[in-house]
N, CA, C and O atoms as a Tripos MOL2 file, in Angstrom:
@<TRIPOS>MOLECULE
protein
  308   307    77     0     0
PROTEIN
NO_CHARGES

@<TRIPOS>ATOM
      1 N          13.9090  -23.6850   25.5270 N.3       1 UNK1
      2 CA         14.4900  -22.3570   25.6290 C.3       1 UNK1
      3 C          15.7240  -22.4380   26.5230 C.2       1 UNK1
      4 O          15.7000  -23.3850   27.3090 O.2       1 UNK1
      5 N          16.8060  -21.6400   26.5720 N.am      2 UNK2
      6 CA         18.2010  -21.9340   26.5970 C.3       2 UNK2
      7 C          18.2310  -21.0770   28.2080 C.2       2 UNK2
      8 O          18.8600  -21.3670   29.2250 O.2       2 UNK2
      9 N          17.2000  -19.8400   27.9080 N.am      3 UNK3
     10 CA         17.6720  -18.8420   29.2180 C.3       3 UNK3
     11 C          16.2980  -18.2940   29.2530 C.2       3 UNK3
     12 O          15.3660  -18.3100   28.4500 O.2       3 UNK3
     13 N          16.5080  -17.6900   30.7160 N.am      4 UNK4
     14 CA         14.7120  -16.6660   31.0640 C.3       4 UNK4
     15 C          15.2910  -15.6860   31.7060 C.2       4 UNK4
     16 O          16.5060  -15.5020   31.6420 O.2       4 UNK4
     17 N          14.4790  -14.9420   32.4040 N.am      5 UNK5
     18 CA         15.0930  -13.7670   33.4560 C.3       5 UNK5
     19 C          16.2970  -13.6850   34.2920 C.2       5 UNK5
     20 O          17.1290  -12.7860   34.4150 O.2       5 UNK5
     21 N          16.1690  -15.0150   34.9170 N.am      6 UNK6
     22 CA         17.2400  -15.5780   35.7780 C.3       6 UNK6
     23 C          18.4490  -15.2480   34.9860 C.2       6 UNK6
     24 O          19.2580  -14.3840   35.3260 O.2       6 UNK6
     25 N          18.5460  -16.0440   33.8090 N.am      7 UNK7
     26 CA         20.0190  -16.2560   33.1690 C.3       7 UNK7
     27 C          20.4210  -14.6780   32.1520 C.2       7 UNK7
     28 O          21.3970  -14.2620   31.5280 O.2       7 UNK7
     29 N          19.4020  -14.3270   32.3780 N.am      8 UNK8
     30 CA         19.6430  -12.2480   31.9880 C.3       8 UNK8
     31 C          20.1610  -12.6250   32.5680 C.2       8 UNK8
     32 O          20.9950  -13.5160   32.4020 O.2       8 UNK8
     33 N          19.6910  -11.7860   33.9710 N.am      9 UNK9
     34 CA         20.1470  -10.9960   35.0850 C.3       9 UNK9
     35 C          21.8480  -11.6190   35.2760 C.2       9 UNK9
     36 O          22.8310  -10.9540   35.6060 O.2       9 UNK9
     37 N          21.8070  -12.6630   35.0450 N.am     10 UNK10
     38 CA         23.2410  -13.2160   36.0410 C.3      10 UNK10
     39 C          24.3920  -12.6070   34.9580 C.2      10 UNK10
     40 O          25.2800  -11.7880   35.1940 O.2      10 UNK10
     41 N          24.1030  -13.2130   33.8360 N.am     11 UNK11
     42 CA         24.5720  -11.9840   32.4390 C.3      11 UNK11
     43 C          24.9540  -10.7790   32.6460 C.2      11 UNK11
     44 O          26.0800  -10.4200   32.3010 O.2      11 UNK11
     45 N          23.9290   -9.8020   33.3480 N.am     12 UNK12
     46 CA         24.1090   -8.9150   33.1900 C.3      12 UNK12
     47 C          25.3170   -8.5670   34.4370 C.2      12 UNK12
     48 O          26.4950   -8.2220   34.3450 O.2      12 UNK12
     49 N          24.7220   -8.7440   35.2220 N.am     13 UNK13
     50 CA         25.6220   -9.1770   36.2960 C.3      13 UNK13
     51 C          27.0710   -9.4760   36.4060 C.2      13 UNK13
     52 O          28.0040   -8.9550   37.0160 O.2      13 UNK13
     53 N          26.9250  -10.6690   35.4700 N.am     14 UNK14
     54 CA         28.5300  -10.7230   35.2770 C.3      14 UNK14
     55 C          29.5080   -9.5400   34.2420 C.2      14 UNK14
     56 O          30.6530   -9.0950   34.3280 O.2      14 UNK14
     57 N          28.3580   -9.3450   33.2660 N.am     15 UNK15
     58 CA         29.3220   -8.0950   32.6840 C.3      15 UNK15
     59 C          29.2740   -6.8960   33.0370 C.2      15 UNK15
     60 O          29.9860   -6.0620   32.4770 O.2      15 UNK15
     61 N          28.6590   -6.6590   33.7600 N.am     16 UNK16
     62 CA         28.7190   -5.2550   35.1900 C.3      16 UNK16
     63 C          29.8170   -5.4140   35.8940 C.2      16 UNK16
     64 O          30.2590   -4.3760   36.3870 O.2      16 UNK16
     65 N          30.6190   -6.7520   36.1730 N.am     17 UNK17
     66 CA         31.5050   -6.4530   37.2260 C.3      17 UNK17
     67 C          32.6420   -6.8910   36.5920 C.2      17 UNK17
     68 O          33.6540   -6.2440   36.8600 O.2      17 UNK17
     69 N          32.7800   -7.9560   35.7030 N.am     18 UNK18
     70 CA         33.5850   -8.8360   35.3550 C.3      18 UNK18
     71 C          34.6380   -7.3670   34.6370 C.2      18 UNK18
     72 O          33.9900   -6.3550   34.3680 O.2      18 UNK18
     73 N          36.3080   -7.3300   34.3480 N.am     19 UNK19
     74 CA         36.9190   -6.5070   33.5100 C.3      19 UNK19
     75 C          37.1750   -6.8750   32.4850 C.2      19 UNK19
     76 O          37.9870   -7.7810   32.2930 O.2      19 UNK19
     77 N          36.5100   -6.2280   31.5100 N.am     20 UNK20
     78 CA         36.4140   -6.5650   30.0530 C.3      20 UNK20
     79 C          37.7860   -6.3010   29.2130 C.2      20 UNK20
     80 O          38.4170   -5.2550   29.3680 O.2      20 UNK20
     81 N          37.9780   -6.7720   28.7970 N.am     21 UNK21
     82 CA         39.2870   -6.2000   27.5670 C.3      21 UNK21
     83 C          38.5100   -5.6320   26.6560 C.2      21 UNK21
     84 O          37.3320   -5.9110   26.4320 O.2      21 UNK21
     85 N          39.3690   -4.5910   25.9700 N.am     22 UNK22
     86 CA         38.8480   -3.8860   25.1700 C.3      22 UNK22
     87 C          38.6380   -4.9620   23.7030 C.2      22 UNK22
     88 O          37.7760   -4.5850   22.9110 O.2      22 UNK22
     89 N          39.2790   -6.0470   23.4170 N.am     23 UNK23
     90 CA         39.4310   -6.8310   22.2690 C.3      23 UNK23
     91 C          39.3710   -8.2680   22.8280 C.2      23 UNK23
     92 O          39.9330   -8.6240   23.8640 O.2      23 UNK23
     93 N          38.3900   -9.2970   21.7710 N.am     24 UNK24
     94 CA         38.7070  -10.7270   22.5430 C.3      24 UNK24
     95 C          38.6300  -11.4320   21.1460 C.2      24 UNK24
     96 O          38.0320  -11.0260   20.1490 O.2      24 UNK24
     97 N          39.2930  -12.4680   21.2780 N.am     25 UNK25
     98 CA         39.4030  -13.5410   20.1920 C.3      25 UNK25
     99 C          38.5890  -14.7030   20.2870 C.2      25 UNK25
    100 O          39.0940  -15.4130   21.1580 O.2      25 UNK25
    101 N          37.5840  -15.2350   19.8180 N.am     26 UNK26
    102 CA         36.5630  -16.4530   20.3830 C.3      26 UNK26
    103 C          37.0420  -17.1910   19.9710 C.2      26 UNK26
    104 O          37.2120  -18.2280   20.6120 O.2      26 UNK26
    105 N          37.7330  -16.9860   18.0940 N.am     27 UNK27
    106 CA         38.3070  -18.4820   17.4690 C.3      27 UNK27
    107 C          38.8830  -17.8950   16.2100 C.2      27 UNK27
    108 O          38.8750  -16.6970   15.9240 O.2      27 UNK27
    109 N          39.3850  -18.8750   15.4890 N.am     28 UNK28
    110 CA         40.2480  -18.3870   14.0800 C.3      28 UNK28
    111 C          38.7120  -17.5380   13.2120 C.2      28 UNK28
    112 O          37.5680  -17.8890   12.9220 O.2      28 UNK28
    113 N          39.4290  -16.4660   13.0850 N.am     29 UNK29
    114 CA         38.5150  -15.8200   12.6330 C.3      29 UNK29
    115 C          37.7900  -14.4350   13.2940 C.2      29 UNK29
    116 O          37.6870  -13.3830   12.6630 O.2      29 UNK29
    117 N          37.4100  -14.5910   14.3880 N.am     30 UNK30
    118 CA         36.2750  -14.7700   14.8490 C.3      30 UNK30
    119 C          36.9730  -13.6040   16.1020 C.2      30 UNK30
    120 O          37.5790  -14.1140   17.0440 O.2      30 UNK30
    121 N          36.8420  -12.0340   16.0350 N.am     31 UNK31
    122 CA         37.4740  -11.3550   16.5190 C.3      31 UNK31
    123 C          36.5070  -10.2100   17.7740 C.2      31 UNK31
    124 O          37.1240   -9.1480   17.6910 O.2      31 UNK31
    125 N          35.7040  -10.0710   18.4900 N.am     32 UNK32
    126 CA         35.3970   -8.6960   19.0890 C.3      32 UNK32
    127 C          36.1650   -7.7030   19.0500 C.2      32 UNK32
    128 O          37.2580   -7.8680   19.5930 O.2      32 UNK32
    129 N          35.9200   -6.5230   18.4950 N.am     33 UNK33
    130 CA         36.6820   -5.0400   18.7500 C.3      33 UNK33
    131 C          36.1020   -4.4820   19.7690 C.2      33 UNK33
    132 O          36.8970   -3.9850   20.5670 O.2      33 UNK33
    133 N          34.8830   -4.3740   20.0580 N.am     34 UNK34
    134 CA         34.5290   -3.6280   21.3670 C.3      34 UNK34
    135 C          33.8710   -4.7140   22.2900 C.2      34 UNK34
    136 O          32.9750   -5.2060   21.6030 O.2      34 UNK34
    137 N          33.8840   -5.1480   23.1670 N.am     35 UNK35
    138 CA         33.6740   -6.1880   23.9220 C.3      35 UNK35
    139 C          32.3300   -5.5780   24.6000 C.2      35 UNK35
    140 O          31.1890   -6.0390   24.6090 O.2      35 UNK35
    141 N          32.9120   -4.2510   25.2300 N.am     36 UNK36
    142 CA         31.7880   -3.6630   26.0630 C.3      36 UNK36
    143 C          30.2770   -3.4870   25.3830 C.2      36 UNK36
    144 O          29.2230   -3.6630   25.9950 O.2      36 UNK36
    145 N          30.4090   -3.0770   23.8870 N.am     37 UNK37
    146 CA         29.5330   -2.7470   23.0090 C.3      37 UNK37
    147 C          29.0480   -3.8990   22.8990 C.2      37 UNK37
    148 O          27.8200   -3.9520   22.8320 O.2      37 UNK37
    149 N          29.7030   -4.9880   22.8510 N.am     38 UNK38
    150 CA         28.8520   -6.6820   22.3420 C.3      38 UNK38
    151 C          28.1460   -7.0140   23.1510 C.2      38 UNK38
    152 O          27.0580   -7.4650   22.7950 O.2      38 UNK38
    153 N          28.4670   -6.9310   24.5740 N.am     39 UNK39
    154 CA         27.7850   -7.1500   25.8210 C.3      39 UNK39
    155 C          26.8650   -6.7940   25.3670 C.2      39 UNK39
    156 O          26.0850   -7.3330   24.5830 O.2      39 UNK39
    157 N          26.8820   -5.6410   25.9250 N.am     40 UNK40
    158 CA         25.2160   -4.5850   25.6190 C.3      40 UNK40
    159 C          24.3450   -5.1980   25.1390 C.2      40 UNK40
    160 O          23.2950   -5.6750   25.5710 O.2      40 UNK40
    161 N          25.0510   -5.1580   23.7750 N.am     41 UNK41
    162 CA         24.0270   -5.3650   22.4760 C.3      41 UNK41
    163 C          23.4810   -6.6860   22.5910 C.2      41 UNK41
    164 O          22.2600   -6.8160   22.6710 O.2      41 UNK41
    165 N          24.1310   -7.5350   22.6060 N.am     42 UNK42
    166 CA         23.6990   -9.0270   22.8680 C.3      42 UNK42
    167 C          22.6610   -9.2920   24.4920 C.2      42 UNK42
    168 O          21.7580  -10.1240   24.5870 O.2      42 UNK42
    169 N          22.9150   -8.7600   25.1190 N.am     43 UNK43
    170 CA         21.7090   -8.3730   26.1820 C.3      43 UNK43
    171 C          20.8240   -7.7620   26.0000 C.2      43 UNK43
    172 O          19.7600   -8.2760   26.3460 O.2      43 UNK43
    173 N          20.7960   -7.0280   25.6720 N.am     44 UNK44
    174 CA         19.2450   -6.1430   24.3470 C.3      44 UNK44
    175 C          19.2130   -6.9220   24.1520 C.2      44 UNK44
    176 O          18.8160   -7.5510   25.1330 O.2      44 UNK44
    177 N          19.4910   -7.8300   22.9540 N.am     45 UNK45
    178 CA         18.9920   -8.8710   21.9270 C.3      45 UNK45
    179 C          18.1050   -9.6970   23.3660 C.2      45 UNK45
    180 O          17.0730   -9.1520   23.7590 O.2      45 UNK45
    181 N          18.4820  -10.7030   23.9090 N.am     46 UNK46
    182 CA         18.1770  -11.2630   24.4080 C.3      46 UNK46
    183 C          16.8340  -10.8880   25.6230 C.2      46 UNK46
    184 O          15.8480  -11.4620   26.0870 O.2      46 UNK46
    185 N          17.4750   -9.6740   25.7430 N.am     47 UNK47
    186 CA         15.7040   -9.1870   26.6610 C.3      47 UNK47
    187 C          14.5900   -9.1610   25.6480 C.2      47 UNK47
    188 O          13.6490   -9.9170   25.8870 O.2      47 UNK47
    189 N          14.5260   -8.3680   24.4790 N.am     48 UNK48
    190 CA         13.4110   -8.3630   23.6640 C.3      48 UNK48
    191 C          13.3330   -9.2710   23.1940 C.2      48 UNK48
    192 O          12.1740   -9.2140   22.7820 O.2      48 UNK48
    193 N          13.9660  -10.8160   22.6840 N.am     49 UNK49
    194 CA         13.3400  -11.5780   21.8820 C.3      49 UNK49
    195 C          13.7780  -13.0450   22.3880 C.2      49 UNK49
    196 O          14.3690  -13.9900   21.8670 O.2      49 UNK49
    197 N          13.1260  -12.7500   23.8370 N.am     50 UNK50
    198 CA         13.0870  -14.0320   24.9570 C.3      50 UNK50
    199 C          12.5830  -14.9380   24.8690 C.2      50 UNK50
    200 O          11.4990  -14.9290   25.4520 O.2      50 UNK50
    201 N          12.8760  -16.0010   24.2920 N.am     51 UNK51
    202 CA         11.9020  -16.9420   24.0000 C.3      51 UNK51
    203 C          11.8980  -17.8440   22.1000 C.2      51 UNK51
    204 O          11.5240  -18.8950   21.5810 O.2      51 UNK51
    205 N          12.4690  -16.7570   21.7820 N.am     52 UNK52
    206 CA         12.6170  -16.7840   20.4260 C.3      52 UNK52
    207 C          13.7240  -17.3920   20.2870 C.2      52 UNK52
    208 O          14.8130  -16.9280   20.6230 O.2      52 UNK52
    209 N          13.3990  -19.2470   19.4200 N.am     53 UNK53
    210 CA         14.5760  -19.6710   19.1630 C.3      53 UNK53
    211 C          16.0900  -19.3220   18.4200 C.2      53 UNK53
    212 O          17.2070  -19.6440   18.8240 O.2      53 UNK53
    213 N          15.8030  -18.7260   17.4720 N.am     54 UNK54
    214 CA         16.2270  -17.9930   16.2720 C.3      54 UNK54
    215 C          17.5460  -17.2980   17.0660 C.2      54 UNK54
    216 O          18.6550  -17.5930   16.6210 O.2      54 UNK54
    217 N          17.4650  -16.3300   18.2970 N.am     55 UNK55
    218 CA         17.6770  -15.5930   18.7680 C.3      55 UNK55
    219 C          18.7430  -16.1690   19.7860 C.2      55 UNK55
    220 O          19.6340  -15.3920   20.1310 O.2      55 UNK55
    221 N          18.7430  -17.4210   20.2890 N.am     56 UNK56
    222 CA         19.4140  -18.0270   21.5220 C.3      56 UNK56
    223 C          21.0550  -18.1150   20.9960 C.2      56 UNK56
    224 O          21.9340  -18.2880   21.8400 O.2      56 UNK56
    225 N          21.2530  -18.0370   20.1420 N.am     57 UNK57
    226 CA         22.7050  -17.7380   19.6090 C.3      57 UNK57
    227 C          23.4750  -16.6820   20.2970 C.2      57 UNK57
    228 O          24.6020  -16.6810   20.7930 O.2      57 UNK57
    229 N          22.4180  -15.6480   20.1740 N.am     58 UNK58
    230 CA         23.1990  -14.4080   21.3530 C.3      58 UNK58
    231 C          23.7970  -14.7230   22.5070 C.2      58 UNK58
    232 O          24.9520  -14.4320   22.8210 O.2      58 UNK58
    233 N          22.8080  -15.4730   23.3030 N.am     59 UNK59
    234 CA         23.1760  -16.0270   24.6570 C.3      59 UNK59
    235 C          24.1170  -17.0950   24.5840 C.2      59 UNK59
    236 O          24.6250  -17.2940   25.6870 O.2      59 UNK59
    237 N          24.5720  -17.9210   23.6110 N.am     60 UNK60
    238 CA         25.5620  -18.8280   23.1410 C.3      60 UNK60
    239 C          26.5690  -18.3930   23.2700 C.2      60 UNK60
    240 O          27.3880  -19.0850   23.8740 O.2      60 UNK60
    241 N          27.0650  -16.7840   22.6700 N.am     61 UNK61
    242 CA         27.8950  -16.6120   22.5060 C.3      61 UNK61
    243 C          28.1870  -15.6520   23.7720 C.2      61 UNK61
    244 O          29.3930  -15.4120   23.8170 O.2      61 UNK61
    245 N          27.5320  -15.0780   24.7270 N.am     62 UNK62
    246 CA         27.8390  -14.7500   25.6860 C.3      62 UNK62
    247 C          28.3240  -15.2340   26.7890 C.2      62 UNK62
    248 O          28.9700  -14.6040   27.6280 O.2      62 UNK62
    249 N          27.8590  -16.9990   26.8310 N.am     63 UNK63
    250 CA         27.7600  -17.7770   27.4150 C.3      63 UNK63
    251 C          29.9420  -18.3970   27.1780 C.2      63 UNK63
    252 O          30.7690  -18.8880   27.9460 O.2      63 UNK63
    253 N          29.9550  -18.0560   26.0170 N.am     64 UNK64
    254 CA         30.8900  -18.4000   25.4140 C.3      64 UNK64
    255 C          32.1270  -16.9170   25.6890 C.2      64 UNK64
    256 O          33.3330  -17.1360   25.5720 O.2      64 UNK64
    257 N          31.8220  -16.0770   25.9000 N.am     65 UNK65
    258 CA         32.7250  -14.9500   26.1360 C.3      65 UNK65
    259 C          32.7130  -15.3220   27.7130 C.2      65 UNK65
    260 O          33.4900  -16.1160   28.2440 O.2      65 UNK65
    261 N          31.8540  -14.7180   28.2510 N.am     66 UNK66
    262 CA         31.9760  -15.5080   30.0540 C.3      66 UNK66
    263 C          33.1080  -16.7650   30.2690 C.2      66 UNK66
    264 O          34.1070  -16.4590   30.9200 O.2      66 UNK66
    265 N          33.0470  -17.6380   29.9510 N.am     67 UNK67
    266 CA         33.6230  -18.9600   29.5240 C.3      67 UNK67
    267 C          35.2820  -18.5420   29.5510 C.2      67 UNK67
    268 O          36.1020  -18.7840   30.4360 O.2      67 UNK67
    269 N          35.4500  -17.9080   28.4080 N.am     68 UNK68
    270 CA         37.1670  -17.1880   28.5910 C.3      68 UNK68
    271 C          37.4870  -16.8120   29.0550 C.2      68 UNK68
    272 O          38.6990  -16.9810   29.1890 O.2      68 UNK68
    273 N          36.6380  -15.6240   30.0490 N.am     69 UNK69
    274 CA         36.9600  -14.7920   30.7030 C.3      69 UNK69
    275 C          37.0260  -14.9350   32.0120 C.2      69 UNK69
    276 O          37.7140  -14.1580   32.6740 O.2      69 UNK69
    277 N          36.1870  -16.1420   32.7010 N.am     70 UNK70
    278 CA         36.2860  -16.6760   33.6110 C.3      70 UNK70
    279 C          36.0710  -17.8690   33.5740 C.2      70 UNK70
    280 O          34.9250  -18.3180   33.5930 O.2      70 UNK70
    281 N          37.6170  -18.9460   33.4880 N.am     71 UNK71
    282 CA         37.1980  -20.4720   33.3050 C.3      71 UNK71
    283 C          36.6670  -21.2270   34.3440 C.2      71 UNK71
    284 O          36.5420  -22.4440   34.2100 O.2      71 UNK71
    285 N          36.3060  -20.5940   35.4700 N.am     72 UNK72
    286 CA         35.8090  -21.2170   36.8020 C.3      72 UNK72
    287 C          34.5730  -21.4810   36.4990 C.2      72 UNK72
    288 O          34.1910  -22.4690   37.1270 O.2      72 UNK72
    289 N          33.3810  -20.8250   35.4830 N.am     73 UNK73
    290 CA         32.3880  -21.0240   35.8510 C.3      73 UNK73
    291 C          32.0030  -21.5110   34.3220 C.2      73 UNK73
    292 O          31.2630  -20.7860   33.6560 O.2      73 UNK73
    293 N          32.5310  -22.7950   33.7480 N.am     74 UNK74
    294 CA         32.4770  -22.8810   32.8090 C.3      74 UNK74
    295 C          31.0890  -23.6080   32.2170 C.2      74 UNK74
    296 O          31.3050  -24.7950   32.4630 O.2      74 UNK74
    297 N          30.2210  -23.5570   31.7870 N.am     75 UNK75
    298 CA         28.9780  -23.5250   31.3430 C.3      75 UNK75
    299 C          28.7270  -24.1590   30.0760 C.2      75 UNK75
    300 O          29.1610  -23.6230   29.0560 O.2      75 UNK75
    301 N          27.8450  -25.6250   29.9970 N.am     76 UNK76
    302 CA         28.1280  -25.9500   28.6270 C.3      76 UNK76
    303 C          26.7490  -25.2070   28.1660 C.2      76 UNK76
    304 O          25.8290  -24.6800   28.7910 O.2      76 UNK76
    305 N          27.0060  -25.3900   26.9140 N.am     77 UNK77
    306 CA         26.1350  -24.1340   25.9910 C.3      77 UNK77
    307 C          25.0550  -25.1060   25.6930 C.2      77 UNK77
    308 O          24.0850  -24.7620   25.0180 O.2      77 UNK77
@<TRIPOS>BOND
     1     1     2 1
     2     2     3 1
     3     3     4 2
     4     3     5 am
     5     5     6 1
     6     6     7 1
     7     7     8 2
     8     7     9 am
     9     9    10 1
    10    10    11 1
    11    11    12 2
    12    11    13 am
    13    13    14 1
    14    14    15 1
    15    15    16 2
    16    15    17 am
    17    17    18 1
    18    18    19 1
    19    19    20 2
    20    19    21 am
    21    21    22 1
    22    22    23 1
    23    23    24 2
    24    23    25 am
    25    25    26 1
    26    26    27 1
    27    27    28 2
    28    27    29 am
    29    29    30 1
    30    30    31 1
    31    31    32 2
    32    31    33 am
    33    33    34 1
    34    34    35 1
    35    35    36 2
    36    35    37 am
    37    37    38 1
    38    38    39 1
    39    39    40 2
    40    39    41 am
    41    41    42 1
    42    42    43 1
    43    43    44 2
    44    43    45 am
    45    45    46 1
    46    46    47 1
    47    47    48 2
    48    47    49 am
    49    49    50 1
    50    50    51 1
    51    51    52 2
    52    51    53 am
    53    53    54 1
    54    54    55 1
    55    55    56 2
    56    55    57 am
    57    57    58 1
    58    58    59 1
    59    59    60 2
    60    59    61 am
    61    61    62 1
    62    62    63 1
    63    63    64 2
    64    63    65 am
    65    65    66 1
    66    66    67 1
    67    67    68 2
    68    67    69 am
    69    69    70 1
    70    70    71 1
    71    71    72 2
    72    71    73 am
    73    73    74 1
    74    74    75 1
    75    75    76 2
    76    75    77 am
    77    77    78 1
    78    78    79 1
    79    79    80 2
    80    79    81 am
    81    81    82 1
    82    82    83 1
    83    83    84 2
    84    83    85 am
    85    85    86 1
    86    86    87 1
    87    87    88 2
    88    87    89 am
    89    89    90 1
    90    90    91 1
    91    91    92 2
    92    91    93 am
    93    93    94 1
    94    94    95 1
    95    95    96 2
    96    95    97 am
    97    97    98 1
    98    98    99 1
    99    99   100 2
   100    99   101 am
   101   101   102 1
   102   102   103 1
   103   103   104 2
   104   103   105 am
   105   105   106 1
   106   106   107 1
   107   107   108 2
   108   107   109 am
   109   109   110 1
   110   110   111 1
   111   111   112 2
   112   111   113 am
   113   113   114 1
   114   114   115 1
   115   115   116 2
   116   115   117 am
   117   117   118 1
   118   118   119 1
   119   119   120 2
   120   119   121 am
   121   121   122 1
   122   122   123 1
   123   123   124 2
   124   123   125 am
   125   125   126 1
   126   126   127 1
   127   127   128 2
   128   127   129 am
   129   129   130 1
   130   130   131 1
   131   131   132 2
   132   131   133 am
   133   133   134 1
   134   134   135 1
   135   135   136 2
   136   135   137 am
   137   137   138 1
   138   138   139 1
   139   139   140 2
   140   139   141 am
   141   141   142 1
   142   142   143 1
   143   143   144 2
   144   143   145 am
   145   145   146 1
   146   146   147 1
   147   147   148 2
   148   147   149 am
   149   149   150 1
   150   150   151 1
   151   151   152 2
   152   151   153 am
   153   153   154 1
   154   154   155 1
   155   155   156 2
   156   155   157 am
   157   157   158 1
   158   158   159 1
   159   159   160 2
   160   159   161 am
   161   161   162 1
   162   162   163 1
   163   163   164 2
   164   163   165 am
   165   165   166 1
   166   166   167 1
   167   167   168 2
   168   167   169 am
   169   169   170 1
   170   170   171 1
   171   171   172 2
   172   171   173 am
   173   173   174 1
   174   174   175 1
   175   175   176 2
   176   175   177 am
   177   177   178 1
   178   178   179 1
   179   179   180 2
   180   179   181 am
   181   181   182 1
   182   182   183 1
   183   183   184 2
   184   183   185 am
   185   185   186 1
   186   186   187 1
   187   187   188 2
   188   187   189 am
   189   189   190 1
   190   190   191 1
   191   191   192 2
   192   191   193 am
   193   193   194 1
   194   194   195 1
   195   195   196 2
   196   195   197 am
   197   197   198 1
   198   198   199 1
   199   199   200 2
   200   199   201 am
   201   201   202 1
   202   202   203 1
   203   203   204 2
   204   203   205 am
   205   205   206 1
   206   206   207 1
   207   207   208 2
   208   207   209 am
   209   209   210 1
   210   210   211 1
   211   211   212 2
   212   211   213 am
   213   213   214 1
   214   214   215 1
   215   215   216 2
   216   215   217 am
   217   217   218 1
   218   218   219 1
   219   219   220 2
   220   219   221 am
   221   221   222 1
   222   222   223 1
   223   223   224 2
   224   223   225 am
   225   225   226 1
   226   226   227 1
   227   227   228 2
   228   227   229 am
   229   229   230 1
   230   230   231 1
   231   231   232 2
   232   231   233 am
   233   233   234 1
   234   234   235 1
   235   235   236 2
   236   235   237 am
   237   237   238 1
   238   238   239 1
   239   239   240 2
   240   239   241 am
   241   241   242 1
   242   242   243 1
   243   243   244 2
   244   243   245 am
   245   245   246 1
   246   246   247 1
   247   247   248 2
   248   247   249 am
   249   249   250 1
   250   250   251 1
   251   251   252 2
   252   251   253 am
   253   253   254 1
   254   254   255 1
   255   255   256 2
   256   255   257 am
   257   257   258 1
   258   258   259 1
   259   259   260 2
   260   259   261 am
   261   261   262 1
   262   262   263 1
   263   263   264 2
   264   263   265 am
   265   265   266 1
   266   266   267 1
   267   267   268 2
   268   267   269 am
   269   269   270 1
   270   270   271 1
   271   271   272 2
   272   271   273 am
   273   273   274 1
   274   274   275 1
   275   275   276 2
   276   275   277 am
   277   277   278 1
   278   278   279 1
   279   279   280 2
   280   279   281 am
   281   281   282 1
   282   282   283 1
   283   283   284 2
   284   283   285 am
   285   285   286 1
   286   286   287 1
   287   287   288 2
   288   287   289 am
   289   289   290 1
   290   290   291 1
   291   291   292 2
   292   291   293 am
   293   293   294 1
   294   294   295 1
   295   295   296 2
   296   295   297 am
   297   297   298 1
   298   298   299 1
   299   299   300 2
   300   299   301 am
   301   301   302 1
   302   302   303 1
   303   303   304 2
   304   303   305 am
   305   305   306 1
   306   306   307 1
   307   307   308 2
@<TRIPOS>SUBSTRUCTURE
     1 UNK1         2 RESIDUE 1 A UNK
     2 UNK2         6 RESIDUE 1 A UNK
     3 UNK3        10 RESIDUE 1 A UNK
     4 UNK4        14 RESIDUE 1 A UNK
     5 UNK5        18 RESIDUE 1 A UNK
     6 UNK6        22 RESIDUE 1 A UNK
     7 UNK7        26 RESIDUE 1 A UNK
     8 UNK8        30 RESIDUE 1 A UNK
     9 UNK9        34 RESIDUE 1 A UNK
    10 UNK10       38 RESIDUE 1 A UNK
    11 UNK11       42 RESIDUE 1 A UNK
    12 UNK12       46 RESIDUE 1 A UNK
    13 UNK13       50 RESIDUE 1 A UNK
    14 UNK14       54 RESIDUE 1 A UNK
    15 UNK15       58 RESIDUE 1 A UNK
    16 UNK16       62 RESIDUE 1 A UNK
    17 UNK17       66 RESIDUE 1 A UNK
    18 UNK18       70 RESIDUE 1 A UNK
    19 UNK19       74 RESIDUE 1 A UNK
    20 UNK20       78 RESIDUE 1 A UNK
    21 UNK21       82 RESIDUE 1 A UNK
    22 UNK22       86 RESIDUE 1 A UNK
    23 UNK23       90 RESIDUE 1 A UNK
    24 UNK24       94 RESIDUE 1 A UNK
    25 UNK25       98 RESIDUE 1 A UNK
    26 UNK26      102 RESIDUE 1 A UNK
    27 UNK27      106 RESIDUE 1 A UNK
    28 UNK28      110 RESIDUE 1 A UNK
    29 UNK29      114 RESIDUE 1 A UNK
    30 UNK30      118 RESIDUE 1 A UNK
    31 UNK31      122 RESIDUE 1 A UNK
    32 UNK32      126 RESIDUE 1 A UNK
    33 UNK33      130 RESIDUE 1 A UNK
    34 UNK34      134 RESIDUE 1 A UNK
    35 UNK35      138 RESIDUE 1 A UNK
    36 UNK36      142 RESIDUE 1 A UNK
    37 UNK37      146 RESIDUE 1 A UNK
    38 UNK38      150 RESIDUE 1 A UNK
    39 UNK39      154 RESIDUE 1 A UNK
    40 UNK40      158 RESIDUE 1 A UNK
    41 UNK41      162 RESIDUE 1 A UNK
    42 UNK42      166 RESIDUE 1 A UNK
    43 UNK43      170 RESIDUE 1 A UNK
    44 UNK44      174 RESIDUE 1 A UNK
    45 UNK45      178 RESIDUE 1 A UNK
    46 UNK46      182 RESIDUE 1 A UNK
    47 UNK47      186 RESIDUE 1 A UNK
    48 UNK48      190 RESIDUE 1 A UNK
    49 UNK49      194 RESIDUE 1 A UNK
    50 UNK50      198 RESIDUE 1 A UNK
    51 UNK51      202 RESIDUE 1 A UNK
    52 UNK52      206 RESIDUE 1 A UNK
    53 UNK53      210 RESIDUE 1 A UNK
    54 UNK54      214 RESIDUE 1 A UNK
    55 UNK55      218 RESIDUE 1 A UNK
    56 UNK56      222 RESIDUE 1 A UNK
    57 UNK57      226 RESIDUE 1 A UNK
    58 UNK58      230 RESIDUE 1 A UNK
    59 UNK59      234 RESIDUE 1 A UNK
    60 UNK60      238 RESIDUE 1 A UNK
    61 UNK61      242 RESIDUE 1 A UNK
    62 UNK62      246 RESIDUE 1 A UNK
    63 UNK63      250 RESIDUE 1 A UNK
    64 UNK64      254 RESIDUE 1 A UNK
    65 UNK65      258 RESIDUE 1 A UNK
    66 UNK66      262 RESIDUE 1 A UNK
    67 UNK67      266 RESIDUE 1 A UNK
    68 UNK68      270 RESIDUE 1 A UNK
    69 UNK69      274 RESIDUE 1 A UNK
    70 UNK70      278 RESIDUE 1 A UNK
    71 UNK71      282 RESIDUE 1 A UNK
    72 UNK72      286 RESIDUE 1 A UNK
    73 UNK73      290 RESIDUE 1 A UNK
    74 UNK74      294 RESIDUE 1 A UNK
    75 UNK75      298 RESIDUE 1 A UNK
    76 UNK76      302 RESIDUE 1 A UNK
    77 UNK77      306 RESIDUE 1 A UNK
């Protein structure tokens, strides 16, 4: 398993404080329109279905927005 409570919380954490752009680009293609809304949602995802491999993609890609947004704390996935 990729993350537990711990790696919520710090998640959440970081997108509580961190300033989001309203739009982010991850890759060719590959666009967010609401950043704030993805957060969220992808943190939901990840509280209810903790544990569940299927599911660790969410946290991949959060792991992966964090990552751009702050290259100091860069995190391999």
């Amino acid at each position: 398993m990729k993350y537990a409570d711990k790696e919520i919380q710090e998640m959440e954490e970081f997108f509580k404080t961190a300033e989001l752009p309203k739009t982010l680009t991850l890759g060719p293609g590959v666009v967010i329109t609401d950043l704030k809304a993805f957060a969220f949602s992808h943190l939901q995802i990840m509280k209810l279905r903790q544990g569940v491999g299927i599911f660790e993609v969410f946290y991949d890609r959060l792991v992966q927005v964090r990552n751009i947004l702050s290259p100091a704390t860069q995190e391999v996935a």
